[in-house]
N, CA, C and O of each residue as an XYZ file, in Angstrom:
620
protein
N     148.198     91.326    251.440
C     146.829     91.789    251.414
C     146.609     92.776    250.273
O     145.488     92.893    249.778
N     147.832     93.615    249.766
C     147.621     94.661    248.970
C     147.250     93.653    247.478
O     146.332     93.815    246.674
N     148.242     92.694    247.491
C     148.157     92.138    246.478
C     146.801     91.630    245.944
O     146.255     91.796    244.853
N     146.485     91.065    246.878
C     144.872     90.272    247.052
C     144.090     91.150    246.752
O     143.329     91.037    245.791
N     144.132     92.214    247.536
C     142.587     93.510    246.528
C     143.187     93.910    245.366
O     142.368     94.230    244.505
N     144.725     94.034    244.936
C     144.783     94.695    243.421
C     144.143     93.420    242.259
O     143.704     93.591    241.121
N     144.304     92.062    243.100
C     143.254     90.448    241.975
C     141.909     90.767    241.920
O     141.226     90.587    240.912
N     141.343     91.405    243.346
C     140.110     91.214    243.209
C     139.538     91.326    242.171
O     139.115     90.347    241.557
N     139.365     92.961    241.621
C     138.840     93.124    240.346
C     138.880     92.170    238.918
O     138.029     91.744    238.137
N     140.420     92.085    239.047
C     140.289     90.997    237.549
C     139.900     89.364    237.863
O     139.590     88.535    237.008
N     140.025     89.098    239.607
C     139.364     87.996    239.435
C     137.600     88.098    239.038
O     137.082     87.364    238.196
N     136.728     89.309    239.945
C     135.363     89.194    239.533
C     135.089     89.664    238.100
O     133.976     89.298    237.723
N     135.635     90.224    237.377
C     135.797     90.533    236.010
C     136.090     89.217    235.028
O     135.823     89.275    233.828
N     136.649     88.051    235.630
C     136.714     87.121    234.849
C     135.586     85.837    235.243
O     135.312     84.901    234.492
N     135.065     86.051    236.518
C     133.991     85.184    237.162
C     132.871     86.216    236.229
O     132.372     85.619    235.275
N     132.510     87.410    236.366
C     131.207     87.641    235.332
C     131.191     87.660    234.185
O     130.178     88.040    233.600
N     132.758     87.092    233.237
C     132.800     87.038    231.865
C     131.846     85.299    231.753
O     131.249     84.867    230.766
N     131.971     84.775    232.817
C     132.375     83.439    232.804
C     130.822     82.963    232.859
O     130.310     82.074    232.179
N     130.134     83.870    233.948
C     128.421     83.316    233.896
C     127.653     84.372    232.677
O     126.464     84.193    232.412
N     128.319     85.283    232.100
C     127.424     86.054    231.401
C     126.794     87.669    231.971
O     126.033     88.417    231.358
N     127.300     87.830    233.091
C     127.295     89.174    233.806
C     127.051     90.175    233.273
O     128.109     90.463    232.713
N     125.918     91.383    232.932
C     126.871     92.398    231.839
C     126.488     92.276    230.496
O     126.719     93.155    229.666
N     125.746     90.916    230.177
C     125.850     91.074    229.104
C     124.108     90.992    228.360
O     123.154     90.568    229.013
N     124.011     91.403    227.161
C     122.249     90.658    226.806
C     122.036     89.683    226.412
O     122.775     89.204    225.553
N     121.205     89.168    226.772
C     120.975     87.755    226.850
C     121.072     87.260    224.670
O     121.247     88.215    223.913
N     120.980     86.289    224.250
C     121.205     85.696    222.741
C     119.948     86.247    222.494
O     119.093     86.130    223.371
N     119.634     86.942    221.251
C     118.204     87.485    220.833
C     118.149     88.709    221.138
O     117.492     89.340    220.310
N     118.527     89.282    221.913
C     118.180     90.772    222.405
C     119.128     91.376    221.361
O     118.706     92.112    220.469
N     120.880     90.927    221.544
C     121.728     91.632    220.435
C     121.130     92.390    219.366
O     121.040     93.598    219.149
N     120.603     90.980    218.533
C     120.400     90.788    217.313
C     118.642     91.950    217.265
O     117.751     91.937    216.416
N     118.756     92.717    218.423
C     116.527     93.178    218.384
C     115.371     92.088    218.417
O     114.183     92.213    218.121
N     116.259     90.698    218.981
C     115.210     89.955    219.827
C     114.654     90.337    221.203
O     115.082     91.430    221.573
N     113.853     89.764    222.027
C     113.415     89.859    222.913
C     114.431     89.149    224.474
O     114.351     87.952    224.748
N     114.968     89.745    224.990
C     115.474     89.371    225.980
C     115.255     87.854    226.688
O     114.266     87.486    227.320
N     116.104     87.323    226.480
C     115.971     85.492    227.194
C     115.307     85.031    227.161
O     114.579     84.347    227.880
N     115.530     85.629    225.313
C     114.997     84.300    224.897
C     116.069     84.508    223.491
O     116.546     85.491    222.924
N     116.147     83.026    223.292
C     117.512     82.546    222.553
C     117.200     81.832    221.256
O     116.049     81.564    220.912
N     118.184     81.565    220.617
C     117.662     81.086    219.461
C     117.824     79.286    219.435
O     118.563     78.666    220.200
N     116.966     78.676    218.395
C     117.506     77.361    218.409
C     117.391     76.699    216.887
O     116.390     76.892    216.197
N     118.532     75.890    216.430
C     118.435     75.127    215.100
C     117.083     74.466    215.278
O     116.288     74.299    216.204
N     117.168     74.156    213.968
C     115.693     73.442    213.610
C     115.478     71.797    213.862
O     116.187     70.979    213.276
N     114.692     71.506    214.557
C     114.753     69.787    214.826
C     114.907     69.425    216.330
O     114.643     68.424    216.995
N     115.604     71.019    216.677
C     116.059     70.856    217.981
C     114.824     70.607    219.218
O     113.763     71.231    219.183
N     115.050     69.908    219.965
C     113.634     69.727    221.451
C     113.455     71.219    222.149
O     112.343     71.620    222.493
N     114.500     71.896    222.299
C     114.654     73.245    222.457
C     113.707     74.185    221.771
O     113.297     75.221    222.294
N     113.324     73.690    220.354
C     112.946     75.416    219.737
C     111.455     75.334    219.903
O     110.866     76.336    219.498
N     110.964     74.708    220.229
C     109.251     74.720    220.499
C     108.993     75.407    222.123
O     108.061     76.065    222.584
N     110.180     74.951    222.668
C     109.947     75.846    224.237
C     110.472     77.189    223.931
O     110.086     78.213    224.494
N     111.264     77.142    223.121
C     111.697     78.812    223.104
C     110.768     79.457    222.017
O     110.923     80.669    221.864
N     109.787     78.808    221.205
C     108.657     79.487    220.606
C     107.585     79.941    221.453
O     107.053     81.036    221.267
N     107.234     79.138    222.395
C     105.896     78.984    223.331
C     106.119     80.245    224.122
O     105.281     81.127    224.307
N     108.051     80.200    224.811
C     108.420     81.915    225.796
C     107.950     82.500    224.604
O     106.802     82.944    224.633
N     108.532     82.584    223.668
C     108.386     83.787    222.986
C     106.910     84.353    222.422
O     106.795     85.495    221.976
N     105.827     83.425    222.502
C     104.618     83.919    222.913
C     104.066     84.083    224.592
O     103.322     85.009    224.915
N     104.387     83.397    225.239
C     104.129     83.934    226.808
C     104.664     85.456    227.129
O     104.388     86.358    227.921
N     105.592     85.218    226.053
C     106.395     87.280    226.308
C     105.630     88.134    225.046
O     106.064     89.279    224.918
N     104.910     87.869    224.410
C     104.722     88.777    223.186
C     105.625     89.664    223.010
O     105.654     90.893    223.077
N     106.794     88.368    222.634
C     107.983     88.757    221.601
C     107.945     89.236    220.123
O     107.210     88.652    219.327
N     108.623     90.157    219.780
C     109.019     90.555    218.476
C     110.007     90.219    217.966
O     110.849     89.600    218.616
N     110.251     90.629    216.241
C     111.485     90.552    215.827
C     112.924     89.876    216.538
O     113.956     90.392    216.965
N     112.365     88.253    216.419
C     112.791     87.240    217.440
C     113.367     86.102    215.887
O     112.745     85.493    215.016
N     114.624     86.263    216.162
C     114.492     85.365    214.711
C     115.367     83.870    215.626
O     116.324     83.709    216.383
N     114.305     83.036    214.956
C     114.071     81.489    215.300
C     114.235     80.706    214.060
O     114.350     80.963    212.862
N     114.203     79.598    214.843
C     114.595     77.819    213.717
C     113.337     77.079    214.354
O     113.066     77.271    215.539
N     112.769     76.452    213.766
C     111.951     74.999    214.289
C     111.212     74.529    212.948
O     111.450     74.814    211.774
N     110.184     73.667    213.554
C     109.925     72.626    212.200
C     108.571     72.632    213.132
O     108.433     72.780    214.347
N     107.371     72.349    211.785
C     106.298     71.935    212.586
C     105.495     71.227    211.154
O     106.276     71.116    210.208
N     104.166     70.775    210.892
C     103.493     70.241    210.030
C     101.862     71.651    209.441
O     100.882     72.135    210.008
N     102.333     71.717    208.410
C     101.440     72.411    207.614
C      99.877     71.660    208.173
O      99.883     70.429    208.163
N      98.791     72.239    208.569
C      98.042     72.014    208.930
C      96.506     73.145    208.499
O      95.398     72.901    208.976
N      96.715     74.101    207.734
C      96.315     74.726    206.413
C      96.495     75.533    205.915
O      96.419     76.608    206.509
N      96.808     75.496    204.659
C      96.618     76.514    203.491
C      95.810     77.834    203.773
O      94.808     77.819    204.488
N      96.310     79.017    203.155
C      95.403     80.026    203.218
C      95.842     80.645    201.836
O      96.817     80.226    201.212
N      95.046     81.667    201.419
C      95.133     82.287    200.311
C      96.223     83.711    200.484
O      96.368     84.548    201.374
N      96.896     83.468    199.092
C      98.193     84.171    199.145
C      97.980     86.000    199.528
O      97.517     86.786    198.702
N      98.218     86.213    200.274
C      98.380     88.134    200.716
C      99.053     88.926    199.434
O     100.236     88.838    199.106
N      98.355     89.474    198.984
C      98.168     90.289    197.838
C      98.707     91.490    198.322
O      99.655     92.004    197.728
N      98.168     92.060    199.439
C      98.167     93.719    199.476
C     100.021     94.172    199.785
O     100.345     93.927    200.947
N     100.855     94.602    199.147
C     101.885     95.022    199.089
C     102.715     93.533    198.295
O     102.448     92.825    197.323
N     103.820     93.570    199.324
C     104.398     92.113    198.678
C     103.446     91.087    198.642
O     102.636     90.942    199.557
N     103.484     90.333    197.615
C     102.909     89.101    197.882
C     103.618     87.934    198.684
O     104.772     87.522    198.570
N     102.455     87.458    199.652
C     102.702     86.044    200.679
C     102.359     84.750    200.212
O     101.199     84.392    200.008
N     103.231     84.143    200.066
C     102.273     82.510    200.578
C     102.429     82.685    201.758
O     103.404     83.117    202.373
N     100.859     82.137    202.300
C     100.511     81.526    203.692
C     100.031     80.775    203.805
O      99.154     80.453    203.003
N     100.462     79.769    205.319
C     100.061     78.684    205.735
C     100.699     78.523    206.869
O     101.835     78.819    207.240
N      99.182     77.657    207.704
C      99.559     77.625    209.108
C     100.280     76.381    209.305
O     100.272     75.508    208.437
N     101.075     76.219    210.710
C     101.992     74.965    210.904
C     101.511     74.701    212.452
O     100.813     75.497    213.081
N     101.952     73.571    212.910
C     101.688     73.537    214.207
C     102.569     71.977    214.807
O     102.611     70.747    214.812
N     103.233     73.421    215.313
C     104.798     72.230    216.334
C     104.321     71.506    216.861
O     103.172     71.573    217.297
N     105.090     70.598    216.967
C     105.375     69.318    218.407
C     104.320     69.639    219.814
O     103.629     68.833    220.437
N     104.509     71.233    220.045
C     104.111     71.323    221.278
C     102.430     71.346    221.277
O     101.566     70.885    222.023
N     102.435     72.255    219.836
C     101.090     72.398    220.061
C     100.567     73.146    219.542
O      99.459     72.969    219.036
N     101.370     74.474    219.506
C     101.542     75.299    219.276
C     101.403     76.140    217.673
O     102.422     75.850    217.047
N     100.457     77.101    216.795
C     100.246     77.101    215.683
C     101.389     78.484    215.521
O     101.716     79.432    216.236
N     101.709     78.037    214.322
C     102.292     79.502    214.101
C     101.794     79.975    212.086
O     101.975     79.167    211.175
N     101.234     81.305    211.885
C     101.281     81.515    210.648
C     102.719     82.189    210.039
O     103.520     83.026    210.454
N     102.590     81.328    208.790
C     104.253     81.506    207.548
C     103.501     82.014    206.479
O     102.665     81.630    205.662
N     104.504     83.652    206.996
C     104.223     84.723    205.771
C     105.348     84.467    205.158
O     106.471     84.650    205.630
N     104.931     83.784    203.460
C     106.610     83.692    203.300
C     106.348     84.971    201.556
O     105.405     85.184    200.794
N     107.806     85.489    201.671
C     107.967     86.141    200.692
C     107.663     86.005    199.675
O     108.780     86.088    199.164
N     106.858     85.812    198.681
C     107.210     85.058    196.945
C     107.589     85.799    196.009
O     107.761     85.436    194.845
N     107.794     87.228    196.582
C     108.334     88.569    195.547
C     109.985     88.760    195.778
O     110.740     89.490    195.135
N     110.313     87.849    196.930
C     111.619     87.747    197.101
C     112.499     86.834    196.956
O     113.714     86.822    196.762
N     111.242     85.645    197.148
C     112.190     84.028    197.431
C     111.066     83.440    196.525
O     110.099     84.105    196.153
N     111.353     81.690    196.096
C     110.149     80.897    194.994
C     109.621     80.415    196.287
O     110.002     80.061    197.403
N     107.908     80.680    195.151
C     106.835     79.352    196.124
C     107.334     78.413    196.126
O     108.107     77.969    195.278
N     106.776     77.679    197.625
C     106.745     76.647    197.869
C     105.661     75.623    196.859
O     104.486     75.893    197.110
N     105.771     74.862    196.117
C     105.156     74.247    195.355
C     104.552     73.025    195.948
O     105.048     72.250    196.766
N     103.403     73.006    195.386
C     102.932     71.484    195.918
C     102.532     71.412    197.376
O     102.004     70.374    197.776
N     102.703     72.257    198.071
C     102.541     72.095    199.555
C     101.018     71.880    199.502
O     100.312     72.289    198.579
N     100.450     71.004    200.888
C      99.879     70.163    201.502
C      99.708     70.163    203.061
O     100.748     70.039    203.707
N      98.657     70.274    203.671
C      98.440     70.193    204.804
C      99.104     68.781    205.287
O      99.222     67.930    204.405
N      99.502     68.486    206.466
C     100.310     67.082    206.846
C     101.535     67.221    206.615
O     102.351     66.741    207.402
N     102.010     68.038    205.274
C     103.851     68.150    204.867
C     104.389     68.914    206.102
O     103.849     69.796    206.770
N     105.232     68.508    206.183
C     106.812     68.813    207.273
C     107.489     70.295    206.336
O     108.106     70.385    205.275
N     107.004     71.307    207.344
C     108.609     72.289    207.103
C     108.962     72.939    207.901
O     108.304     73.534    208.754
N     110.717     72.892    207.625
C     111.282     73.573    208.575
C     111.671     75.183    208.196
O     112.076     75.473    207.070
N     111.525     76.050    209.116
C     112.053     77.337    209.187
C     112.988     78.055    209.758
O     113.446     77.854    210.883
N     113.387     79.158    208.787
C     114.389     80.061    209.951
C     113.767     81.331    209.094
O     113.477     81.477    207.907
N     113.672     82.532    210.746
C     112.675     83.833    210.233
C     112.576     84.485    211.512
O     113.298     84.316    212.496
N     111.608     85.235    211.374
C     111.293     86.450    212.310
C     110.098     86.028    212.890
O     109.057     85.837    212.261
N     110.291     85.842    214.428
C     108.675     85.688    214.915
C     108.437     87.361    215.346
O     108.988     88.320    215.886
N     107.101     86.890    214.625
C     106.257     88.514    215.927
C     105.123     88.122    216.259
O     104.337     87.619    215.456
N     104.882     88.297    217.491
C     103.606     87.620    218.303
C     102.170     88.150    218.196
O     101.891     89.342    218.068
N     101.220     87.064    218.267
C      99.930     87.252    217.247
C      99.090     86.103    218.730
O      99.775     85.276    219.332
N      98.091     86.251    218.938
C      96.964     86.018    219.708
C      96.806     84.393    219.079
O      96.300     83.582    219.855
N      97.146     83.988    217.952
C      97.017     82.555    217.702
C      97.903     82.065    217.745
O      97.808     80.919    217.305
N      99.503     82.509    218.306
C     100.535     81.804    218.759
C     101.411     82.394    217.809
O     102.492     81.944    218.190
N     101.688     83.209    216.682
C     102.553     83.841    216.247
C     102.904     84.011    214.929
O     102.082     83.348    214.298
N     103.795     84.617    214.039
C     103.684     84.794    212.856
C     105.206     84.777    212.404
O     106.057     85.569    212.808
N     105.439     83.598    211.370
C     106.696     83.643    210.962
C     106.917     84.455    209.759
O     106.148     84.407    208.799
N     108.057     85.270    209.807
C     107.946     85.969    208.254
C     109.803     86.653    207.977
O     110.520     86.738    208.974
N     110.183     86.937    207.037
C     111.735     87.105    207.135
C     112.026     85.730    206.484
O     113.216     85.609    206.195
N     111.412     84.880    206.240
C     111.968     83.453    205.576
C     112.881     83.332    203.895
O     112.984     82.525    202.972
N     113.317     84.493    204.217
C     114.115     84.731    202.967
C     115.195     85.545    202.918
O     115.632     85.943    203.998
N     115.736     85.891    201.904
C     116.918     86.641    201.477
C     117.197     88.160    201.946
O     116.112     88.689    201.703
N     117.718     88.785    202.279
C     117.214     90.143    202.367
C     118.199     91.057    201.417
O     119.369     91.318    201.699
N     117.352     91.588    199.979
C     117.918     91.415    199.300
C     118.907     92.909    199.038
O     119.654     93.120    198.083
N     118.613     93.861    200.266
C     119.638     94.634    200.967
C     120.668     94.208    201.452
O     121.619     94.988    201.428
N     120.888     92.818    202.079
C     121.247     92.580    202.878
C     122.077     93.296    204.345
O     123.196     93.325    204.858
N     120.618     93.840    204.588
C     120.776     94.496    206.102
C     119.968     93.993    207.376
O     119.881     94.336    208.555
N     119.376     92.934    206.495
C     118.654     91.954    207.869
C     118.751     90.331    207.448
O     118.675     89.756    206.362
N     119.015     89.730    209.243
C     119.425     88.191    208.818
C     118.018     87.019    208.035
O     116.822     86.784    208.208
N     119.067     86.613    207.209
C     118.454     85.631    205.981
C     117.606     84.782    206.661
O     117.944     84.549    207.822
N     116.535     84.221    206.236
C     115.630     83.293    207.070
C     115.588     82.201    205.574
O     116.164     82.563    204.548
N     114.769     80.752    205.654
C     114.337     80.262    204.704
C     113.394     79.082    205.206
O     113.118     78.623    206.314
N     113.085     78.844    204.119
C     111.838     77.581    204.443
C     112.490     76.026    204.108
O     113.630     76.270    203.711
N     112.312     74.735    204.090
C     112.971     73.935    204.089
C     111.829     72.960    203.810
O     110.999     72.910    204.717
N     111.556     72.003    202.523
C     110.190     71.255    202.525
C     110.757     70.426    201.291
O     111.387     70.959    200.378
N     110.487     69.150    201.352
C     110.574     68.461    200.484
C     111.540     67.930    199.991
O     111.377     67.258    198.972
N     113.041     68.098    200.661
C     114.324     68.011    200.313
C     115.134     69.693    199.674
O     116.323     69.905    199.438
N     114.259     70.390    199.581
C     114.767     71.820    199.043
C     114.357     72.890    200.287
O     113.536     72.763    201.194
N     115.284     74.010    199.944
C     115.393     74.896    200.709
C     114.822     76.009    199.707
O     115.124     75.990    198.513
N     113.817     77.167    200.369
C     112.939     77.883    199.623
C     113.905     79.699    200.340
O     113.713     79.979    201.524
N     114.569     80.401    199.702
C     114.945     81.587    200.557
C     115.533     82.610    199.189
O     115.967     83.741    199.406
């Protein structure tokens, strides 16, 4: 019996390594938003984990997905300059892409209907959210994001 309570501990110590016990959920680590996780791009996954991450008005949530340019807006001048343009996933869902151009190259040629994929920073916005971080960080003290259109990668 003595033996059996001196296991206990390292047996429940290895049962809560085992479901995740203890620990923060993928995203929180990194100054995401708690459970909610990240997903590659293409994946059926990252449009549901975009949609939580507006049902939570999540921040500094860095994500992957792909959606279709659906319009153009005029480039953000005031500090760094942006290209912007809205996209809108699979689900439904719109998100605006602040992308760097003082850090990373325009996207050229882009077109409402074109396919791109991202990796970046969501922060949540009343029209479903705002991608931005799609580039280099040229500190490198925050994770790299990029844009993906046309056979080239933009970061």
């Amino acid at each position: 019996m003595k033996k059996l309570l001196l296991a206990l501990p390292v047996l429940l110590a290895l049962v809560a390594s085992l479901v995740g016990f203890g620990r923060e959920p993928s995203g929180a680590a990194a100054g995401g938003t708690a459970g909610i996780t990240e997903a590659p791009a293409g994946s059926s996954d990252s449009d549901a984990i975009l949609a939580k991450a507006y049902g939570e008005r999540a921040a500094d949530l860095q994500v992957e997905g792909q959606g279709a340019v659906v319009r153009l807006m005029a480039d953000d001048e005031d500090g760094s300059r942006h290209q912007r343009f809205i996209i809108r996933l699979d689900s439904g869902q719109t998100l605006l892409v602040a992308h760097n151009i003082d850090v990373a190259p325009r996207i050229p040629g882009l077109q409402a209907g074109d396919a791109v994929a991202f990796r970046g920073e969501y922060e949540w916005s009343e029209e479903g959210g705002t991608i931005h971080w799609t580039h280099r960080d040229p500190a490198g003290e925050h994770v790299g994001g990029w844009l993906h259109h046309g056979g080239r990668t933009y970061q």
